[in-house]
C-alpha positions as CSV (number, residue, x, y, z in Angstrom):
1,X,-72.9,74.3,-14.0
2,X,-70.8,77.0,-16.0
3,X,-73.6,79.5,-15.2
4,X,-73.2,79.0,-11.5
5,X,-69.2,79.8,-11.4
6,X,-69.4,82.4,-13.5
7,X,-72.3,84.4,-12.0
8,X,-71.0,85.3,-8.4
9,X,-73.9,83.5,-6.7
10,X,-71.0,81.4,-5.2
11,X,-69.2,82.3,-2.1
12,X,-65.5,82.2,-3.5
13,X,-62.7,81.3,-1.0
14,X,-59.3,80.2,-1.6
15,X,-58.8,79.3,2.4
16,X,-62.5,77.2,2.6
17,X,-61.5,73.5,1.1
18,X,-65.5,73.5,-0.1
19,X,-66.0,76.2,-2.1
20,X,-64.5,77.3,-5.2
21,X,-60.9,79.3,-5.6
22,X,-60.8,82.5,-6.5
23,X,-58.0,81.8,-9.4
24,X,-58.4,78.2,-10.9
25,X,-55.0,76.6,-10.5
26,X,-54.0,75.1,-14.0
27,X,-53.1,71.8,-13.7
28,X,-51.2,70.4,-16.8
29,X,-49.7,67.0,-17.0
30,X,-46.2,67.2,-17.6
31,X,-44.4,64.5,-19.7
32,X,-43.2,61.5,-18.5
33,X,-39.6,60.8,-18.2
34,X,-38.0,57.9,-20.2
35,X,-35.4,56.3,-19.2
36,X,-32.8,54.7,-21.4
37,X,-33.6,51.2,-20.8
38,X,-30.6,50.1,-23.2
39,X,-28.1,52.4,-21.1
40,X,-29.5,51.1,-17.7
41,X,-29.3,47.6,-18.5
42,X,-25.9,48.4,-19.0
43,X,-25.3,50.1,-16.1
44,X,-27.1,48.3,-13.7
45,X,-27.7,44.8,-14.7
46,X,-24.4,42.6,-14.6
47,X,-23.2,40.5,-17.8
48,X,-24.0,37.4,-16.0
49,X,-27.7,37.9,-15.2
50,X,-28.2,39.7,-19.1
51,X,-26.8,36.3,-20.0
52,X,-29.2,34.2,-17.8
53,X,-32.0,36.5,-18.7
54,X,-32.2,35.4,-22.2
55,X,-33.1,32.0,-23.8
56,X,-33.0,30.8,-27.3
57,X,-34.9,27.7,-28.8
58,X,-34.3,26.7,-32.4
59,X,-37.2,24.0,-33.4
60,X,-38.0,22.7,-36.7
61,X,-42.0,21.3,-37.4
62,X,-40.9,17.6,-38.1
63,X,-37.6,15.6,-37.2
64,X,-37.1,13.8,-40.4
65,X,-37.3,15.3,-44.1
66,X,-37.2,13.9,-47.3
67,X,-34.0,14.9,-49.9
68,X,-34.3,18.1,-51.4
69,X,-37.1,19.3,-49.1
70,X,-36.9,22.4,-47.6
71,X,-36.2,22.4,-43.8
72,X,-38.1,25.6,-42.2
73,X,-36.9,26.5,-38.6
74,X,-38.1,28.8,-36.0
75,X,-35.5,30.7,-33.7
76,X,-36.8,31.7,-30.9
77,X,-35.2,34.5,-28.3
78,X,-36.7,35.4,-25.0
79,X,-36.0,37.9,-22.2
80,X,-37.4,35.9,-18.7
81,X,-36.9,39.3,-16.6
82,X,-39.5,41.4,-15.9
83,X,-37.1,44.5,-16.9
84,X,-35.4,45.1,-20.4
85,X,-32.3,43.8,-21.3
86,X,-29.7,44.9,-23.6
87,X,-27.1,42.2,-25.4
88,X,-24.2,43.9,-26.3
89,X,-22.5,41.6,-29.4
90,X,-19.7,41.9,-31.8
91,X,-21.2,43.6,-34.8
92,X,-24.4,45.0,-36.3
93,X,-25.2,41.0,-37.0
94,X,-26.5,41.0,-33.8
95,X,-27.3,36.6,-34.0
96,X,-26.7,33.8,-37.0
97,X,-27.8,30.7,-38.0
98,X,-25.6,27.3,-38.9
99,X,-25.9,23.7,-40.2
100,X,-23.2,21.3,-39.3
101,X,-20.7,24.6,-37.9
102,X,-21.0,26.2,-41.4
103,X,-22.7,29.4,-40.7
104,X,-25.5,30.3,-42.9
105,X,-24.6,26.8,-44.6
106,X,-22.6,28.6,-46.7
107,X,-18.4,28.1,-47.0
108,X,-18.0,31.6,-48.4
109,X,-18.7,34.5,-46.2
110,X,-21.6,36.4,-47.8
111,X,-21.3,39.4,-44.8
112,X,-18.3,41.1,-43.8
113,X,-19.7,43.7,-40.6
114,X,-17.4,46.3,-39.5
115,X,-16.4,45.1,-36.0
116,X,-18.0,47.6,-34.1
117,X,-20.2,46.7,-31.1
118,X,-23.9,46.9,-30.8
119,X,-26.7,46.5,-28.3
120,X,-29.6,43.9,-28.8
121,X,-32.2,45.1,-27.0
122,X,-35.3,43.2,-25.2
123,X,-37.9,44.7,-23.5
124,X,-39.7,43.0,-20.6
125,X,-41.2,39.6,-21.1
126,X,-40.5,40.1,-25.0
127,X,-40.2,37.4,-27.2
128,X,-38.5,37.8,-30.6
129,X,-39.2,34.9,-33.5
130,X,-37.4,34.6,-36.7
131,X,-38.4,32.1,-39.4
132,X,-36.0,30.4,-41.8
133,X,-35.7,27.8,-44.2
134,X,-32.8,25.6,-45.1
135,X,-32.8,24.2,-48.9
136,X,-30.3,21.7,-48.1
137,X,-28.1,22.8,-49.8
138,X,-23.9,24.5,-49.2
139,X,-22.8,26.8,-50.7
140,X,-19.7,26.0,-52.0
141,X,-18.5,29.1,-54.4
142,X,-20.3,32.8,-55.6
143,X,-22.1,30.2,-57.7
144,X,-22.2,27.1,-57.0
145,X,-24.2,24.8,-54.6
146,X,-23.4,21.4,-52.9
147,X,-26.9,18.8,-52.0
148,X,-26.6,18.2,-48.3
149,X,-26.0,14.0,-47.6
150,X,-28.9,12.0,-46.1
151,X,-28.1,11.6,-42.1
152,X,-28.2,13.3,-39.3
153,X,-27.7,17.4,-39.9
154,X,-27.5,20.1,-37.1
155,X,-28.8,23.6,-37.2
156,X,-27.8,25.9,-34.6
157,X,-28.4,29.4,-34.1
158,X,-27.1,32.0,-31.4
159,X,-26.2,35.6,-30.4
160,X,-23.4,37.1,-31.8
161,X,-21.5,37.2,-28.9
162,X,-18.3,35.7,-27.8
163,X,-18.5,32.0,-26.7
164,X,-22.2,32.4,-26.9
165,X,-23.2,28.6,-26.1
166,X,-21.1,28.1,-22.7
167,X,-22.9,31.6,-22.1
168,X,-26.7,30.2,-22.9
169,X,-27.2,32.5,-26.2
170,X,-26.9,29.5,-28.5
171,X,-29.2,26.2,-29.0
172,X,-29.7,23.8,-31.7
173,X,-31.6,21.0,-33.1
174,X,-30.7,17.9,-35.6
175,X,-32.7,17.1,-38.1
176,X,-32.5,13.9,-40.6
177,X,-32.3,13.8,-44.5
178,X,-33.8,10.3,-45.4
179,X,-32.4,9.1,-48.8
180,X,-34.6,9.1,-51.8
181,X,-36.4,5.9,-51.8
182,X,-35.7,4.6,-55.8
């Protein structure tokens, strides 16, 4: 087909749709745009339907566990909009974990964050999992480590945002320790 074009047997006219140009027109893709996704959801999309846009499940394989088992939990986050959305919480711990209100299960605060701001950011239809595993255990001191009673426990997980469960960003689930059996 090259030989044809280049040998002149062609009648060449840029005015006559069927028949090839004198001066091939060179056609490059340019490069597609992006668009901030994280600074549109903030511009566009109110608080309250970012809020409603994300769900959070914490669920644990089995309701009941023997003492000194550990407890392994899934957290489960999911953006429902078919656009990205863009959390903004507290600090660069963008979501925690808690049994019984005691975050982490431990009484001594193993992170201090600067309190600066941050985006959590979900793309469309994205779903974001996070194993963990609770040894049943509080952490009392540096060093030290209290066994969780048998009963009824709580573990709760949410977005780092402020009042983050009447918002939707927080769910939990209970779990029972059943005594050893001597």
């Amino acid at each position: 087909m090259r030989r044809i074009y280049e040998s002149g047997a062609l009648r060449r006219d840029d005015d006559e749709p069927f028949s090839p140009r004198e001066q091939e027109e060179s056609v490059t893709p340019q490069a597609m745009r992006s668009i901030d996704s994280t600074s549109l959801s903030r511009l566009v999309v109110p608080n309250w339907i970012r809020h409603r846009a994300i769900s959070i499940d914490v669920s644990t394989p089995r309701s009941t566990y023997p003492a000194d088992a550990a407890i392994p939990f899934q957290v489960t986050m999911r953006n429902a909009m078919p656009f990205p959305i863009t959390i903004t919480t507290e600090s660069p711990i963008v979501w925690s974990w808690e049994v019984d209100g005691i975050t982490e299960a431990s009484h001594v605060p193993l992170h201090d964050p600067p309190d600066e701001r941050r985006g959590f950011r979900f793309d469309r239809g994205e779903r974001k999992q996070f194993r963990k595993r609770w040894q049943q255990r509080f952490r009392v001191t540096d060093d030290e480590w209290e066994s969780a009673e048998p009963g009824t426990h709580t573990i709760g997980a949410g977005l780092n945002v402020e009042n983050a469960a009447e918002k939707g960003l927080y769910d939990e689930t209970t779990v029972t320790i059943e005594p050893d059996a001597e």
